[in-house]
N, C-alpha and C positions, 0 to 999 in steps of 0.2 A: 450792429453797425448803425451809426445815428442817420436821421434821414435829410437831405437837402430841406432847410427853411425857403430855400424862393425857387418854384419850378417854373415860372416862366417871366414875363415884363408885367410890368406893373398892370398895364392898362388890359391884361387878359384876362388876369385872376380876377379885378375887378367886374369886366362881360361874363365872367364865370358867375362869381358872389352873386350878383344882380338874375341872371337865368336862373341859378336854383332860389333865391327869395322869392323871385316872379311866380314860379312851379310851386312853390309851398305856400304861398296867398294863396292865387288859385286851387289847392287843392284843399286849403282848409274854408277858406270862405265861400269859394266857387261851388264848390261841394256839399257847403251846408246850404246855398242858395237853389242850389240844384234838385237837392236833396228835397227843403221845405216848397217848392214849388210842385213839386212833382206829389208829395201828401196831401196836399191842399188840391192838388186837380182831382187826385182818384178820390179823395173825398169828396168831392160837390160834383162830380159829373159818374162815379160808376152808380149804374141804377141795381141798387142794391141798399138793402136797407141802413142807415145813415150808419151806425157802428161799427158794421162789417166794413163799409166802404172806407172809414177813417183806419182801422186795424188794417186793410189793404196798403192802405194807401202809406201807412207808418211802413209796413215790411219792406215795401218798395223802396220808399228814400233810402233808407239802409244799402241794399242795392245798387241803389246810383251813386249814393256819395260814395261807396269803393271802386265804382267804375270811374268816379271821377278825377277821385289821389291815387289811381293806380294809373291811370290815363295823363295825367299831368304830367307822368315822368318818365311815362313809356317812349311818348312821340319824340321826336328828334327836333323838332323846332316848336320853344314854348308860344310863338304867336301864332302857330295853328291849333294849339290847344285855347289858347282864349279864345279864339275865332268859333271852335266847336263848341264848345261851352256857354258860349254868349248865344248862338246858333239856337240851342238847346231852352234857355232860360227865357229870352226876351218873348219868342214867339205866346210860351207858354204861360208867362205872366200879364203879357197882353190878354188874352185871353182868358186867365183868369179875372183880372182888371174889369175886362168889359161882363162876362159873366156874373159880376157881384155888382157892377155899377148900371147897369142897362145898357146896352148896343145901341138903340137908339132913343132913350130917352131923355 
């Protein structure tokens, strides 16, 4: 049985299209931003010798970027997933930022 070509108004399929592109940025870019922030911390802050601490810190992103494209599509509203995500990234790239630039000099 062939399938209906138009399942609802124009103007929904497009708020559809647009939610899932939004969720699939976010979960590829969000993700790797997430992902590289979070390597870069455990490398320069775990006190552990500087090898180990990047090896940590690579397994981790791993990690998070699945927690992040599995979270993208989980939650039911995509602007509480950028909200968390952004939540997650900004704090920690500030603080990276100041930890390789000086806090106060």
């Amino acid at each position: 049985m062939p399938r209906p070509t138009s399942t609802g108004a124009p103007g929904a399929r497009l708020a559809h299209a647009l939610d899932v592109a939004s969720r699939t940025i976010l979960a590829a870019v969000g993700g790797y931003v997430a992902a590289a922030l979070t390597a870069a911390g455990f490398a320069r802050w775990l006190p552990i010798p500087r090898v180990e601490a990047v090896m940590t810190g690579m397994l981790v992103s791993f990690a998070v970027y699945a927690v992040v494209a599995i979270f993208a599509f989980a939650v039911a509203r995509a602007a509480r997933v950028w909200f968390w995500t952004s939540a997650y990234c900004v704090p920690l790239g500030v603080a990276l930022y100041l930890s390789m630039h000086g806090a106060g000099a």
